[in-house]
C-alpha positions as protocol buffer text, in pm:
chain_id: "A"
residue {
  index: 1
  type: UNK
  ca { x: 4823 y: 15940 z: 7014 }
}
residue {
  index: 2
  type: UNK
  ca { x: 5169 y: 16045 z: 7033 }
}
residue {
  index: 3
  type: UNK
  ca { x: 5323 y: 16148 z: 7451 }
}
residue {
  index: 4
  type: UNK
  ca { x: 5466 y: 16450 z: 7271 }
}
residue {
  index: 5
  type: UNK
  ca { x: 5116 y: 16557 z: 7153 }
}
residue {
  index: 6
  type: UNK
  ca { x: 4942 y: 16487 z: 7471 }
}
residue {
  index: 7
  type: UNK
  ca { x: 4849 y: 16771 z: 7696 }
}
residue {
  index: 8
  type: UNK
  ca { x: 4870 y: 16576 z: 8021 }
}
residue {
  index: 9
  type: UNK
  ca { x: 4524 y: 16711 z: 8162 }
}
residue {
  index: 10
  type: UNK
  ca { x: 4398 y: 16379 z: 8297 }
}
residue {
  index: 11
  type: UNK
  ca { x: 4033 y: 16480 z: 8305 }
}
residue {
  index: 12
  type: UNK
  ca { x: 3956 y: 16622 z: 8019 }
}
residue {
  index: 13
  type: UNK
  ca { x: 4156 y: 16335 z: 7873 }
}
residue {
  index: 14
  type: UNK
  ca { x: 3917 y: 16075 z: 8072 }
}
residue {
  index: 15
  type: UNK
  ca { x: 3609 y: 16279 z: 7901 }
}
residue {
  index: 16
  type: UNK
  ca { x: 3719 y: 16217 z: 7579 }
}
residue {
  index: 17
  type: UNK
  ca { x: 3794 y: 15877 z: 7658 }
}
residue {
  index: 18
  type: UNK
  ca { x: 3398 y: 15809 z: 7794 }
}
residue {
  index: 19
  type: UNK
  ca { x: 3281 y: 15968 z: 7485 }
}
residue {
  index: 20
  type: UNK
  ca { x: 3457 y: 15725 z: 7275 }
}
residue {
  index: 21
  type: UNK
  ca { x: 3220 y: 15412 z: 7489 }
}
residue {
  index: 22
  type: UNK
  ca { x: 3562 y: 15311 z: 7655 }
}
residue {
  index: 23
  type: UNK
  ca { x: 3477 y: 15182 z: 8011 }
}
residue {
  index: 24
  type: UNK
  ca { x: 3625 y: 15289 z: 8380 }
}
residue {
  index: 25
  type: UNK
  ca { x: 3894 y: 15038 z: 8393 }
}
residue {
  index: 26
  type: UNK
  ca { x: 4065 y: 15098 z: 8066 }
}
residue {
  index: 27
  type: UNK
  ca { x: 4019 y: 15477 z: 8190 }
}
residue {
  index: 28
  type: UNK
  ca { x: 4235 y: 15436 z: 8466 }
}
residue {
  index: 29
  type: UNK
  ca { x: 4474 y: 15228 z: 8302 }
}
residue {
  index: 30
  type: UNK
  ca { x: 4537 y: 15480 z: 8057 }
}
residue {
  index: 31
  type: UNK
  ca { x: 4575 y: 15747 z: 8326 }
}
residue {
  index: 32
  type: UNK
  ca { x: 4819 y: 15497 z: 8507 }
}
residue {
  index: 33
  type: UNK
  ca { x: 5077 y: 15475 z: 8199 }
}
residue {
  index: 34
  type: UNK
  ca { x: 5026 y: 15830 z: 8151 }
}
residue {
  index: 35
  type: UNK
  ca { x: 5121 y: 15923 z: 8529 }
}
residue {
  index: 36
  type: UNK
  ca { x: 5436 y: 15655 z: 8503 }
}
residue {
  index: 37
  type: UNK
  ca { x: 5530 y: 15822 z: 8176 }
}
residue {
  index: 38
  type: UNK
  ca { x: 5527 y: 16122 z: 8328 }
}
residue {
  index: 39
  type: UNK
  ca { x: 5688 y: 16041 z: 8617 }
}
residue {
  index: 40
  type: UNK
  ca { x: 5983 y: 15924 z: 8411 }
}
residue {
  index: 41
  type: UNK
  ca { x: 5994 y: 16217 z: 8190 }
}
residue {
  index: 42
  type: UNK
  ca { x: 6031 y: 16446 z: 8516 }
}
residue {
  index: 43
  type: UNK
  ca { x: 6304 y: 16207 z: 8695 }
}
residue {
  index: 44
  type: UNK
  ca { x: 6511 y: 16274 z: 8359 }
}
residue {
  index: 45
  type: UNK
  ca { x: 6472 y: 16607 z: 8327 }
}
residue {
  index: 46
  type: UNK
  ca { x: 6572 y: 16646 z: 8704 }
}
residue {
  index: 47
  type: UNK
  ca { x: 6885 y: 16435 z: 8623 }
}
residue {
  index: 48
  type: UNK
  ca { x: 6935 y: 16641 z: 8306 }
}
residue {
  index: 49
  type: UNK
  ca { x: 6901 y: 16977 z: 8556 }
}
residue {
  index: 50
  type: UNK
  ca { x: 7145 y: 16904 z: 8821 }
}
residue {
  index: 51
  type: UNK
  ca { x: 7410 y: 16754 z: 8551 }
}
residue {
  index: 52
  type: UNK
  ca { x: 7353 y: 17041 z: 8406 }
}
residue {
  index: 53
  type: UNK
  ca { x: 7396 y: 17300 z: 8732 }
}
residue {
  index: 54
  type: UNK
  ca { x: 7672 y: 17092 z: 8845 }
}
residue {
  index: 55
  type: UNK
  ca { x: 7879 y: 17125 z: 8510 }
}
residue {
  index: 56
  type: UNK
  ca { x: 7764 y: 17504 z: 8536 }
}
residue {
  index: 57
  type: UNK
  ca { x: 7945 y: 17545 z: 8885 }
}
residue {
  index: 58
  type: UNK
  ca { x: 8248 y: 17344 z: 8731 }
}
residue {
  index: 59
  type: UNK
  ca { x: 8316 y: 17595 z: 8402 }
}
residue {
  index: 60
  type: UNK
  ca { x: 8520 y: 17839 z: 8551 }
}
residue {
  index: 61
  type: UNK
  ca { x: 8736 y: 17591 z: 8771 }
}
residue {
  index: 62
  type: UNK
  ca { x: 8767 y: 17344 z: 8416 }
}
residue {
  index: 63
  type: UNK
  ca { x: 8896 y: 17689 z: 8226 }
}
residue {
  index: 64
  type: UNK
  ca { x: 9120 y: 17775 z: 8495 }
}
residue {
  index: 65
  type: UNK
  ca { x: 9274 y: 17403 z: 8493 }
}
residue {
  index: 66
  type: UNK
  ca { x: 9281 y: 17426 z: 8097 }
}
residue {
  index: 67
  type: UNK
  ca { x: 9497 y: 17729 z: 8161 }
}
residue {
  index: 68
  type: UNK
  ca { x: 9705 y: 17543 z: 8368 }
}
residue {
  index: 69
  type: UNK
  ca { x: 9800 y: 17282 z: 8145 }
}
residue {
  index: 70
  type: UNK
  ca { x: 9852 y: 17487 z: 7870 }
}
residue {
  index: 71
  type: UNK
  ca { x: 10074 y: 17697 z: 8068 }
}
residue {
  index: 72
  type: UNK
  ca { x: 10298 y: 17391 z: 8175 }
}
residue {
  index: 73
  type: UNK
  ca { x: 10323 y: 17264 z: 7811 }
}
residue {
  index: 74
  type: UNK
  ca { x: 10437 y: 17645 z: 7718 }
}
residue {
  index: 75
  type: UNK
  ca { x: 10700 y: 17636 z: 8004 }
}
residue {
  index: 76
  type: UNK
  ca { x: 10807 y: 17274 z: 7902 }
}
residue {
  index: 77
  type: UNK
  ca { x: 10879 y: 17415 z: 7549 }
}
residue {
  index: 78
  type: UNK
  ca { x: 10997 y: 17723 z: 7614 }
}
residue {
  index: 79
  type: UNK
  ca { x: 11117 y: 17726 z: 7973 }
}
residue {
  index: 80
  type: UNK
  ca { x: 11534 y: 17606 z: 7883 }
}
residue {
  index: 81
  type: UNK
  ca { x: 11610 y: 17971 z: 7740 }
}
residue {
  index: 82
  type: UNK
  ca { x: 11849 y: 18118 z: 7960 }
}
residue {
  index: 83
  type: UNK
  ca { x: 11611 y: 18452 z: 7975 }
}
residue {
  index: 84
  type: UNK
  ca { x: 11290 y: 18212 z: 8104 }
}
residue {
  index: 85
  type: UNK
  ca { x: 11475 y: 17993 z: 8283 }
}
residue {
  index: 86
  type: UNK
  ca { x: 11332 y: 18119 z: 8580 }
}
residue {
  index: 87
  type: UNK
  ca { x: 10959 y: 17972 z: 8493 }
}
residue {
  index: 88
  type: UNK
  ca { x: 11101 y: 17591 z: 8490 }
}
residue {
  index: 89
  type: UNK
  ca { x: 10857 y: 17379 z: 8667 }
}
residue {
  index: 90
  type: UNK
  ca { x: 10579 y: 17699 z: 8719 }
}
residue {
  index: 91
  type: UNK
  ca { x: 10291 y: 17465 z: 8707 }
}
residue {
  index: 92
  type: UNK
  ca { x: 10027 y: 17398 z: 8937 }
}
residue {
  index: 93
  type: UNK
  ca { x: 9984 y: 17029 z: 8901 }
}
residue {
  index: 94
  type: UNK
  ca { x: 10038 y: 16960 z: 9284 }
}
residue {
  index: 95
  type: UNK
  ca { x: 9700 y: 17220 z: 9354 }
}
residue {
  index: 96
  type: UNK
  ca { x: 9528 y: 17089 z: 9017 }
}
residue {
  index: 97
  type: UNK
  ca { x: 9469 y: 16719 z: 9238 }
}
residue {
  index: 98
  type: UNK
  ca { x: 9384 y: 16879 z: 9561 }
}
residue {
  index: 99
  type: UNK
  ca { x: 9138 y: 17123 z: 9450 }
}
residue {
  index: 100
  type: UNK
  ca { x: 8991 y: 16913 z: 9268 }
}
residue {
  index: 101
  type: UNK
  ca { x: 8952 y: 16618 z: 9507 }
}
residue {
  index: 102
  type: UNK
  ca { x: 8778 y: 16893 z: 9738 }
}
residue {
  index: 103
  type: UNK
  ca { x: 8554 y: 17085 z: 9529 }
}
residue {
  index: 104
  type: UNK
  ca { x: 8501 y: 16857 z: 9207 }
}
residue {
  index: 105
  type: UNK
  ca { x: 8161 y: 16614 z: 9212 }
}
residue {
  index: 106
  type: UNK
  ca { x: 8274 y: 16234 z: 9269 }
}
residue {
  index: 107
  type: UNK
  ca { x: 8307 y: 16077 z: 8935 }
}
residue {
  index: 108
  type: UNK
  ca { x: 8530 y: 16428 z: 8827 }
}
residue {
  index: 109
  type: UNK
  ca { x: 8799 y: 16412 z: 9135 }
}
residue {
  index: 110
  type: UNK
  ca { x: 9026 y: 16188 z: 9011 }
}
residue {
  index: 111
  type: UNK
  ca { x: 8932 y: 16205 z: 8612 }
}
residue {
  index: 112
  type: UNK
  ca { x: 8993 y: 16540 z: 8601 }
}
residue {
  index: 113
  type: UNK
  ca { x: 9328 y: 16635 z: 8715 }
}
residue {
  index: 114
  type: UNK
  ca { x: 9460 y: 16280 z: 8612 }
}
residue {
  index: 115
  type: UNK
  ca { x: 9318 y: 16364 z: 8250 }
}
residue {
  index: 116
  type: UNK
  ca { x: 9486 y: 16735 z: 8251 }
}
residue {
  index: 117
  type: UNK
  ca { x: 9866 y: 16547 z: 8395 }
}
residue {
  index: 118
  type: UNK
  ca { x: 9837 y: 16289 z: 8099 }
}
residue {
  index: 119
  type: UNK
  ca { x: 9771 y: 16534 z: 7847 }
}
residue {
  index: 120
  type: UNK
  ca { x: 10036 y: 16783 z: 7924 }
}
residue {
  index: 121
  type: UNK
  ca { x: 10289 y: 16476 z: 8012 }
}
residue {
  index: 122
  type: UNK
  ca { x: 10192 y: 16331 z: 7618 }
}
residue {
  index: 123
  type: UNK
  ca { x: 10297 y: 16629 z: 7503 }
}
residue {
  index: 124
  type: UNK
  ca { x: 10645 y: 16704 z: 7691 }
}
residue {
  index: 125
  type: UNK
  ca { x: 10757 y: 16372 z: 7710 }
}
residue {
  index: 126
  type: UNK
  ca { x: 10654 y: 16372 z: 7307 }
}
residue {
  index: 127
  type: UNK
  ca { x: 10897 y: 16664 z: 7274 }
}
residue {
  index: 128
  type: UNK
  ca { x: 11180 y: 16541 z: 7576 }
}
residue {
  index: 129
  type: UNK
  ca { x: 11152 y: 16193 z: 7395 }
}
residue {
  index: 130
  type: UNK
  ca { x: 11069 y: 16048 z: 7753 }
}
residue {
  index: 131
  type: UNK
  ca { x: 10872 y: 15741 z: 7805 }
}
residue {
  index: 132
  type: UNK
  ca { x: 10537 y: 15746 z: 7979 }
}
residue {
  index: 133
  type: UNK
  ca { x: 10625 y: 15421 z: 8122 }
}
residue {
  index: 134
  type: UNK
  ca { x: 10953 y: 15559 z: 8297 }
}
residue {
  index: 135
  type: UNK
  ca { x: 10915 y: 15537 z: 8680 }
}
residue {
  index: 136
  type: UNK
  ca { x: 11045 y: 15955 z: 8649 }
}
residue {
  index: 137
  type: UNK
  ca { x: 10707 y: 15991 z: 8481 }
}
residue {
  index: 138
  type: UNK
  ca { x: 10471 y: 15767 z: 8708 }
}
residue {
  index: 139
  type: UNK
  ca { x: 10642 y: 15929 z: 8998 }
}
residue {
  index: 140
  type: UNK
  ca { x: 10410 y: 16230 z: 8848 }
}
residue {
  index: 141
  type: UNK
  ca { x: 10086 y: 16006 z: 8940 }
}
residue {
  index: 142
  type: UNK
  ca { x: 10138 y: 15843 z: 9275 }
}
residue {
  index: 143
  type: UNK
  ca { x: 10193 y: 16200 z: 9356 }
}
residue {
  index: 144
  type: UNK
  ca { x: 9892 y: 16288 z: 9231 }
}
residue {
  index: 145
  type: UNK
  ca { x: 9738 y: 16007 z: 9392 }
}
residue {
  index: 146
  type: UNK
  ca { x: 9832 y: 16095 z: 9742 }
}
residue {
  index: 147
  type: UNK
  ca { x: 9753 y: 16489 z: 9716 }
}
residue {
  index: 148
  type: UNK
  ca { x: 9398 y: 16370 z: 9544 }
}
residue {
  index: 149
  type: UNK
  ca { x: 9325 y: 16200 z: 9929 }
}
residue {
  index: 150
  type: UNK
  ca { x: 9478 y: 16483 z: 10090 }
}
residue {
  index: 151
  type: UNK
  ca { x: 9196 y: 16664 z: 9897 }
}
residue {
  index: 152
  type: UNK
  ca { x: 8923 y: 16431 z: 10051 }
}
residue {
  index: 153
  type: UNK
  ca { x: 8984 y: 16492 z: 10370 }
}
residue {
  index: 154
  type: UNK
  ca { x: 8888 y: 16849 z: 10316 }
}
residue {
  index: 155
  type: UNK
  ca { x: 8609 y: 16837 z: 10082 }
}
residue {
  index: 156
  type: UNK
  ca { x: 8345 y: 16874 z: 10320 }
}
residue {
  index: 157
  type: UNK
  ca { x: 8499 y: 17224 z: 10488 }
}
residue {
  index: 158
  type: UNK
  ca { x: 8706 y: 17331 z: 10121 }
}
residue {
  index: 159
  type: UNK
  ca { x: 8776 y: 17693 z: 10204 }
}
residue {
  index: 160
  type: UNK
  ca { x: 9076 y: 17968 z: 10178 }
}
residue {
  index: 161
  type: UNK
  ca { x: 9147 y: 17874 z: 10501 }
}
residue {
  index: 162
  type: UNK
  ca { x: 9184 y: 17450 z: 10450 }
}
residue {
  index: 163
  type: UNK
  ca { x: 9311 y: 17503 z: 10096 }
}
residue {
  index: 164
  type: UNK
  ca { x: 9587 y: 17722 z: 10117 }
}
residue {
  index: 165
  type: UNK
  ca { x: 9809 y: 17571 z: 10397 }
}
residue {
  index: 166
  type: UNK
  ca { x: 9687 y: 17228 z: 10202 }
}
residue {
  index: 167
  type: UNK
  ca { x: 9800 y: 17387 z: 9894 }
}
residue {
  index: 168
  type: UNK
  ca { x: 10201 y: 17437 z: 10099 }
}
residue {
  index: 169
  type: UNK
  ca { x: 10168 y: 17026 z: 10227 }
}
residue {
  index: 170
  type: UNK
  ca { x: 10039 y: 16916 z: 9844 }
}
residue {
  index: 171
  type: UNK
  ca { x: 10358 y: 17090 z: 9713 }
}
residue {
  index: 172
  type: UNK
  ca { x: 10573 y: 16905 z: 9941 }
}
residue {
  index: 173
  type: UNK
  ca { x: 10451 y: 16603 z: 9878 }
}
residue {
  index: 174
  type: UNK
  ca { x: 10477 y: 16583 z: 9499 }
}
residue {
  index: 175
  type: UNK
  ca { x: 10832 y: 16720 z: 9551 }
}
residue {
  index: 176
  type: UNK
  ca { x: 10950 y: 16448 z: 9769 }
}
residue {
  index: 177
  type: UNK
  ca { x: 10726 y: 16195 z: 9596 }
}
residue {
  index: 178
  type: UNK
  ca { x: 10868 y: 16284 z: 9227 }
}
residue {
  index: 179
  type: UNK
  ca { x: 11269 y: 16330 z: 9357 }
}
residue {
  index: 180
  type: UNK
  ca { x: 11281 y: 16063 z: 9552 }
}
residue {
  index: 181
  type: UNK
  ca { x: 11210 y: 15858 z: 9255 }
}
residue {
  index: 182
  type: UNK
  ca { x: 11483 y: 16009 z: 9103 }
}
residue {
  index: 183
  type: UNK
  ca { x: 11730 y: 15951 z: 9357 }
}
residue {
  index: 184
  type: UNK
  ca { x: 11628 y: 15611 z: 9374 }
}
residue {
  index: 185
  type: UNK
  ca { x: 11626 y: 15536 z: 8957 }
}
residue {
  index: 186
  type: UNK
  ca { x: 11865 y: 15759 z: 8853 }
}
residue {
  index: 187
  type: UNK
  ca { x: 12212 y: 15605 z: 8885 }
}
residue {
  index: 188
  type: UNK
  ca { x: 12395 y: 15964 z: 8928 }
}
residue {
  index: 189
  type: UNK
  ca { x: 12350 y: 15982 z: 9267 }
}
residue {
  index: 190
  type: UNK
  ca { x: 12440 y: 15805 z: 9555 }
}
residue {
  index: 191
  type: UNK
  ca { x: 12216 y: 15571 z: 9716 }
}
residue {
  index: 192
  type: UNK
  ca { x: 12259 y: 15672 z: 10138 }
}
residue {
  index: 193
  type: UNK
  ca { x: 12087 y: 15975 z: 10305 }
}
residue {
  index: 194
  type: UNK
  ca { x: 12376 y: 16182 z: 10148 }
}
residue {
  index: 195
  type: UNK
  ca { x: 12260 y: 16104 z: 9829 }
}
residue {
  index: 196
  type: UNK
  ca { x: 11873 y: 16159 z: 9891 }
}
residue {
  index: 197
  type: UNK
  ca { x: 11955 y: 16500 z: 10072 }
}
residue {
  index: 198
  type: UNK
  ca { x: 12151 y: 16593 z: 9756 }
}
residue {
  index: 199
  type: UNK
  ca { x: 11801 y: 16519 z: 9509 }
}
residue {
  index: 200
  type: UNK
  ca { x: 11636 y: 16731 z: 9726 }
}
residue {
  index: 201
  type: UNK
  ca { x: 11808 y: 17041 z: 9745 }
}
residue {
  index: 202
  type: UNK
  ca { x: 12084 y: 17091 z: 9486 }
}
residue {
  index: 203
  type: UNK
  ca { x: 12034 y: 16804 z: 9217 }
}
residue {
  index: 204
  type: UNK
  ca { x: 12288 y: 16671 z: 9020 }
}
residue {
  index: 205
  type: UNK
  ca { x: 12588 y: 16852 z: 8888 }
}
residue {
  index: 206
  type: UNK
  ca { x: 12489 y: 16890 z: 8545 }
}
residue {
  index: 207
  type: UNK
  ca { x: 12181 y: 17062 z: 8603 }
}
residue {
  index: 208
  type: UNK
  ca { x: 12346 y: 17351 z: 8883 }
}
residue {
  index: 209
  type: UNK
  ca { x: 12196 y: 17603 z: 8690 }
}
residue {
  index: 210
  type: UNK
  ca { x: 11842 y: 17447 z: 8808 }
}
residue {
  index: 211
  type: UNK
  ca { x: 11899 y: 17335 z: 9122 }
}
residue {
  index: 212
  type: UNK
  ca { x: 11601 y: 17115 z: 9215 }
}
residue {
  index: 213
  type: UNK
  ca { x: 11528 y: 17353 z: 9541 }
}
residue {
  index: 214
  type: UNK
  ca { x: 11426 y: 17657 z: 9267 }
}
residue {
  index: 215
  type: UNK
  ca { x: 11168 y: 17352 z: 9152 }
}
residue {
  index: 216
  type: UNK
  ca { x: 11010 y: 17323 z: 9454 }
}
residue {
  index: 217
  type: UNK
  ca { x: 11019 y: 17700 z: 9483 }
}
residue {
  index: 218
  type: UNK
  ca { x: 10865 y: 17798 z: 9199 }
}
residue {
  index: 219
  type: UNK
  ca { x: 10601 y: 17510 z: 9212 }
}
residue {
  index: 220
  type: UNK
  ca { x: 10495 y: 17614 z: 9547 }
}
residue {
  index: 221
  type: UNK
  ca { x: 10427 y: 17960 z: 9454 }
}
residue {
  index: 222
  type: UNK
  ca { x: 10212 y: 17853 z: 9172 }
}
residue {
  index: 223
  type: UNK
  ca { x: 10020 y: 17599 z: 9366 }
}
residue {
  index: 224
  type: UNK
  ca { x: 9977 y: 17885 z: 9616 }
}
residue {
  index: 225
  type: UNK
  ca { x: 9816 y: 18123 z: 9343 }
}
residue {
  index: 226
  type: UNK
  ca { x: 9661 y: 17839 z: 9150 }
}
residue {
  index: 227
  type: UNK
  ca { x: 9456 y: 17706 z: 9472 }
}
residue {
  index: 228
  type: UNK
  ca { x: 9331 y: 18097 z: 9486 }
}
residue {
  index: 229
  type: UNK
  ca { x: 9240 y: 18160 z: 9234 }
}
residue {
  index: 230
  type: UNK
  ca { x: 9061 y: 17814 z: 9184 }
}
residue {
  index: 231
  type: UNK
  ca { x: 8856 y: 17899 z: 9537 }
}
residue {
  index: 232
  type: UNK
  ca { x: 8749 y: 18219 z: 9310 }
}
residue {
  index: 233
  type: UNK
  ca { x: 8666 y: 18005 z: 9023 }
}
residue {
  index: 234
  type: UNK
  ca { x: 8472 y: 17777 z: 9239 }
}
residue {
  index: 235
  type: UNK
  ca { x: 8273 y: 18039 z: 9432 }
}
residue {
  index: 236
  type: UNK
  ca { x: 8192 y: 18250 z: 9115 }
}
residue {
  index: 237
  type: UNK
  ca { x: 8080 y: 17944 z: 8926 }
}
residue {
  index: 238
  type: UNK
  ca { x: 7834 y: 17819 z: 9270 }
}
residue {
  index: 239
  type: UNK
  ca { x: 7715 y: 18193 z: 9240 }
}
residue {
  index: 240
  type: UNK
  ca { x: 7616 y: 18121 z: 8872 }
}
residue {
  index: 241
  type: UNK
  ca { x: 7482 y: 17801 z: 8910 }
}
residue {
  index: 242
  type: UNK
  ca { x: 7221 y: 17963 z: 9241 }
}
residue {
  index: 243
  type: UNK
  ca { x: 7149 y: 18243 z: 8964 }
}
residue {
  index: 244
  type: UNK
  ca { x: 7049 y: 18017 z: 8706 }
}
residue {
  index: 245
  type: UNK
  ca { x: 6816 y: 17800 z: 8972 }
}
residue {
  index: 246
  type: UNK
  ca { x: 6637 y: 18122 z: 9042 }
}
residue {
  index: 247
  type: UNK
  ca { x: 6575 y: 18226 z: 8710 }
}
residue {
  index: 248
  type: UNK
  ca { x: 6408 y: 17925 z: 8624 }
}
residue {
  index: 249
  type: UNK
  ca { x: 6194 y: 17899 z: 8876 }
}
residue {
  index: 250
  type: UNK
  ca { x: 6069 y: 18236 z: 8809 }
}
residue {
  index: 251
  type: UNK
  ca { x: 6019 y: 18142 z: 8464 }
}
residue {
  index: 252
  type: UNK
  ca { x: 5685 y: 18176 z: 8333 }
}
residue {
  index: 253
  type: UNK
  ca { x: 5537 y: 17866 z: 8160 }
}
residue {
  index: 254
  type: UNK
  ca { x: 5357 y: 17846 z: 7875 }
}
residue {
  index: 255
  type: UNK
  ca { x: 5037 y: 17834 z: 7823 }
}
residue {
  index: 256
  type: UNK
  ca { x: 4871 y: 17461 z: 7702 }
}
């Protein structure tokens, strides 16, 4: 008799069993497979429910983050025209590690945003002709790295109020991770304090019409609205998640 035919009523199950002449013991060591099949079928299903709730509290935060990249790569390509100049480096990545090191189950805080900086770096780098390998680009991850723990401190109190002022300190830190890479591997500036202090504010001559201080301005303002909007995200997909738990425990059950 197959499990899925089975109606799991253990009594009238044992009835039919004593009809059939088949003695007490082999009774209840029917009933015991039965109850340890059943017992496994409901610690799966469990599993397969809060997986399920937990990726249903995540969608709104993974669409925003999706956005995100998408956004960068569209800067990247399009961001050197003298009338969009102004949107060079408008990308969240710096909030994209931090709120998701806070908010994002354990196994998705580091995937996650690591996953969304590789793709959008595959692409640019694809189209700048710039090596993954370079230590320009890997600056990208220790960042990354270092905001993610940032983010772990403040996962169990993740809030507008932790978040935000984190969101200022996470931009800070991928700005002085990433230039002082560059000061230190790029052989156009000086290596003393006078040429770190010159990475960090006006960049080298050839690129005046980007200083790297407009960098860290515009990347600050879009971690700022990017860590907003993905507390929003984040409470609006909870809210949907609590929504779904009570409607399915209000859901009737069929008859069997």
């Amino acid at each position: 008799m197959g499990g899925t035919e089975f109606p799991l009523k253990h009594k009238a199950f044992a009835r039919r069993l004593r009809s059939r002449s088949i003695d007490g013991q082999a009774v209840g060591s029917a009933l015991r497979r039965l109850d340890a099949a059943a017992r496994r079928s409901c610690h799966l299903l469990l599993c397969i429910s809060c997986w399920t709730d937990k990726l249903c509290g995540m969608i709104p935060a993974l669409l925003l983050i999706i956005s995100a990249v998408v956004f960068r790569i569209a800067t990247g390509f399009f961001g050197q025209h003298s009338h969009s100049i102004g949107w060079l480096n408008f990308a969240p990545v710096a909030a994209i590690a931090l709120c998701a090191a806070a908010y994002f189950p354990r196994k998705y805080k580091f995937s996650v945003p690591m996953a969304a900086l590789l793709i959008s770096d595959i692409v640019l780098n694809f189209h700048y002709g710039f090596s993954l390998g370079s230590p320009f680009v890997l600056s990208h991850y220790l960042g990354f790295a270092i905001i993610g723990c940032l983010g772990l401190l403040l996962q169990s109190r993740a809030s507008w109020k932790t978040l935000l002022p984190a969101s200022i300190v996470a931009s800070l830190i991928f700005y002085v991770v990433t230039n002082s890479v560059s000061w230190i591997y790029d052989s156009g500036y000086a290596k003393n304090f006078a040429g770190l202090v010159q990475s960090l504010t006006v960049g080298l001559p050839q690129y005046s019409a980007t200083p790297t201080w407009m960098f860290f301005r515009n990347s600050l303002v879009s971690d700022l609205i990017f860590t907003a909007l993905f507390v929003v995200c984040m409470n609006a997909g909870r809210s949907m998640a609590r929504s779904r738990e009570r409607a399915s425990q209000f859901r009737p059950v069929a008859a069997g």
